[in-house]
C-alpha positions, 0 to 999 in steps of 0.5 A, spaced: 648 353 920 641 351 921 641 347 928 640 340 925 645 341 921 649 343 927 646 337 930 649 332 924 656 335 924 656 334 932 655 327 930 659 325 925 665 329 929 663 324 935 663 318 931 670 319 928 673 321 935 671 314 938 673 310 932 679 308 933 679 304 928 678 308 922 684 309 918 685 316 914 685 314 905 690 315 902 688 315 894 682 310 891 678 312 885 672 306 889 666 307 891 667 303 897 672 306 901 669 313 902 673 319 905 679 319 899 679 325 895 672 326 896 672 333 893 674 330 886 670 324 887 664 327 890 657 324 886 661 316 886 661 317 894 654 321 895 651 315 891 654 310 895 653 313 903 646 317 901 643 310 905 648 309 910 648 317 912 640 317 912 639 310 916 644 313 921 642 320 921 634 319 920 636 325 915 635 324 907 640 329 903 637 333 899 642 339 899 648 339 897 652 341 903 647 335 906 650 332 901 657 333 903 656 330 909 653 324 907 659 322 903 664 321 910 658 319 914 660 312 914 668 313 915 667 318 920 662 311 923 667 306 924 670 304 917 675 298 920 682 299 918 686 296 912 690 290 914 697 291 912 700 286 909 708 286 907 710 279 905 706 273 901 704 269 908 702 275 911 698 275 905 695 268 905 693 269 913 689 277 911 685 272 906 684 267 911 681 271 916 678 276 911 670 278 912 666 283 908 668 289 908 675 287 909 681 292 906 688 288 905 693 292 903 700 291 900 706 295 902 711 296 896 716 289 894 717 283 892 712 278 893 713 271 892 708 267 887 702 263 887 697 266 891 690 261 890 684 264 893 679 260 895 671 261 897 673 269 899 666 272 899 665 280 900 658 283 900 655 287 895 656 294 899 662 291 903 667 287 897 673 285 899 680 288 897 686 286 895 690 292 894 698 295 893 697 301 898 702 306 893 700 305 886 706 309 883 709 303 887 705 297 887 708 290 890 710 285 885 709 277 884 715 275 881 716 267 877 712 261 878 707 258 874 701 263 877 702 269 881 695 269 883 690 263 882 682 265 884 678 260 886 669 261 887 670 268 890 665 274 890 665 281 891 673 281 890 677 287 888 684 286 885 688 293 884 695 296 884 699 289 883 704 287 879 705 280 876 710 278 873 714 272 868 710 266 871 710 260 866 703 258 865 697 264 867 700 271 870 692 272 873 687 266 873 680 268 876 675 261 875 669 258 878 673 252 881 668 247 876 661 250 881 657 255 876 655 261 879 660 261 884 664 267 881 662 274 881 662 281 881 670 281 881 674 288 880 680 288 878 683 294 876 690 297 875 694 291 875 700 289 870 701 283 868 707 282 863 713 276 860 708 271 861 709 264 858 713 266 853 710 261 848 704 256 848 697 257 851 699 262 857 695 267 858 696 274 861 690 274 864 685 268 864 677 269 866 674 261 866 666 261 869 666 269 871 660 273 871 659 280 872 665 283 873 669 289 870 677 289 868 680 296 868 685 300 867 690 294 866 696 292 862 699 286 860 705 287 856 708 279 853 705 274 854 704 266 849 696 264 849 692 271 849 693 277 854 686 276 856 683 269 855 674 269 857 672 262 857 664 261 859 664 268 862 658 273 862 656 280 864 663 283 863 666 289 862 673 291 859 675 298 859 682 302 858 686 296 857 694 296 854 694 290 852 702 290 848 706 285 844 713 283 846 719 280 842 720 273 843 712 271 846 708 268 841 702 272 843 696 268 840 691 274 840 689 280 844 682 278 847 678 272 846 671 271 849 669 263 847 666 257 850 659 260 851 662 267 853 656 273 852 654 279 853 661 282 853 663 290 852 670 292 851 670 299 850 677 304 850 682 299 850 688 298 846 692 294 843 700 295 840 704 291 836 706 284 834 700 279 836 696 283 840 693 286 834 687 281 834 680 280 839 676 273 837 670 269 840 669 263 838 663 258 839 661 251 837 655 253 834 656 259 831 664 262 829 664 269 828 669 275 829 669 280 835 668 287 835 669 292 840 663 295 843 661 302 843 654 301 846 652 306 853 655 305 859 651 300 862 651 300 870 657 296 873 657 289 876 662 291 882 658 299 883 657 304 881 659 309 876 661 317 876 
């Protein structure tokens, strides 16, 4: 070992040792939370500490063993500890003091519904989490006419939640009537089902979002459309199960309409009875959606492996 390789060891062991805030990660598949299975996640972590590691150490990463460190260099700065949440007014007072960055973390159990989150703002390298801290036992949203309702936010994460037999939307992202002011929103792993049963209830409704990718969710039972994009732009849809159930009407599967554009779905299926379908629909010119195979393009919310 070279001695300025010696000397960045001694500084990223230092650094861990006086921040008593940082927490060990669990499990996460994101770029934001560095240190969590960086052995299987190596190229997502080193693309997003490469700058932080260079303007900490002065050292640009050029090997891979260089690299290596790089990619826990940020943790072993000070990363701040995940707020631990186990109830839904825990949760509320978590948004309310929410900063960028910040990390909300759900234990397993039941939550009560209605969650409105309004003008929560994170920063294009330090989102804010919303997360179920076991993904094998995710916290549940049960009843009411929405589980979480998100108002103007940017910079947003939403994964590993249940939410399940609300009466009018089961998630309900929208830009609160100000353009602009909903963007680049991740929500991930997030089960949505028995919505409605019938009329226009949706599993998933997006009103005025911009850059934002949906992943890895499932909605099972729901009236209107499992997800409903209204006046959205820039999105992406990847490895979604969206599953008809017997006794909800299920309208459609996807449906992108009031000016929606530039929307990809790719890898996503759909099963059963009324969830068999996926429209856009426009004033000017009514055609059928098709889902895309394009080349991955560079997501909204980060970087991608």
């Amino acid at each position: 070992m070279t001695m300025q390789r010696f000397a960045l060891t001694l500084l990223i062991a230092a650094a861990a040792t006086g921040a008593g805030a940082v927490e060990p990660q669990v499990r996460t598949d994101q770029p934001w939370l560095p240190g969590e299975l960086s052995c299987s996640m190596f190229q997502r972590l080193f693309a997003t500490q490469a700058k932080p590691s260079a303007r900490e150490t002065g050292r640009k990463a050029d090997i891979d063993e260089d690299k290596a460190l790089a990619s826990s260099v940020t943790a072993a700065l000070g990363q701040a500890a995940p707020v631990a949440v186990r109830d839904s007014e825990g949760l509320r007072q978590a948004l309310a003091a929410a900063t960028p960055g910040t990390v909300i973390r759900l234990a397993p159990g039941q939550y009560q519904p209605v969650i409105y989150v309004k003008d929560v703002k994170g920063a294009a390298d330090k989102p804010i989490v919303i997360e179920g801290g076991d993904p094998a036992n995710p916290p549940v949203f049960t009843g009411g006419n929405e589980a979480l309702h998100v108002t103007s936010c940017s910079h947003l994460v939403l994964r590993n939640l249940v939410l399940r037999g609300q009466t009018d939307n089961g998630l309900n992202i929208d830009d609160g009537s100000q353009p602009g002011s909903a963007h680049h929103v991740l929500v991930e792993n997030v089960r949505v089902e028995d919505v409605g049963p019938q009329g226009n209830h949706d599993a998933i409704k997006l009103s005025g979002l911009d850059d934002f990718d949906i992943r890895g969710c499932t909605c099972h039972g729901w009236g209107g459309q499992g997800i409903d994009m209204v006046g959205c732009h820039r999105g992406l849809i990847v490895g979604c199960t969206l599953t008809g159930k017997q006794g909800f009407t299920q309208n459609t599967g996807l449906t992108a309409k009031g000016g929606s554009r530039e929307i990809t779905v790719r890898g996503c299926r759909r099963r059963s009875r009324g969830a068999c379908t996926a429209s856009t629909r426009s004033s000017k010119r009514p055609r059928r959606a098709r889902s895309s195979r394009s080349l991955p393009r560079r997501s909204a919310t980060g970087p991608q492996p």
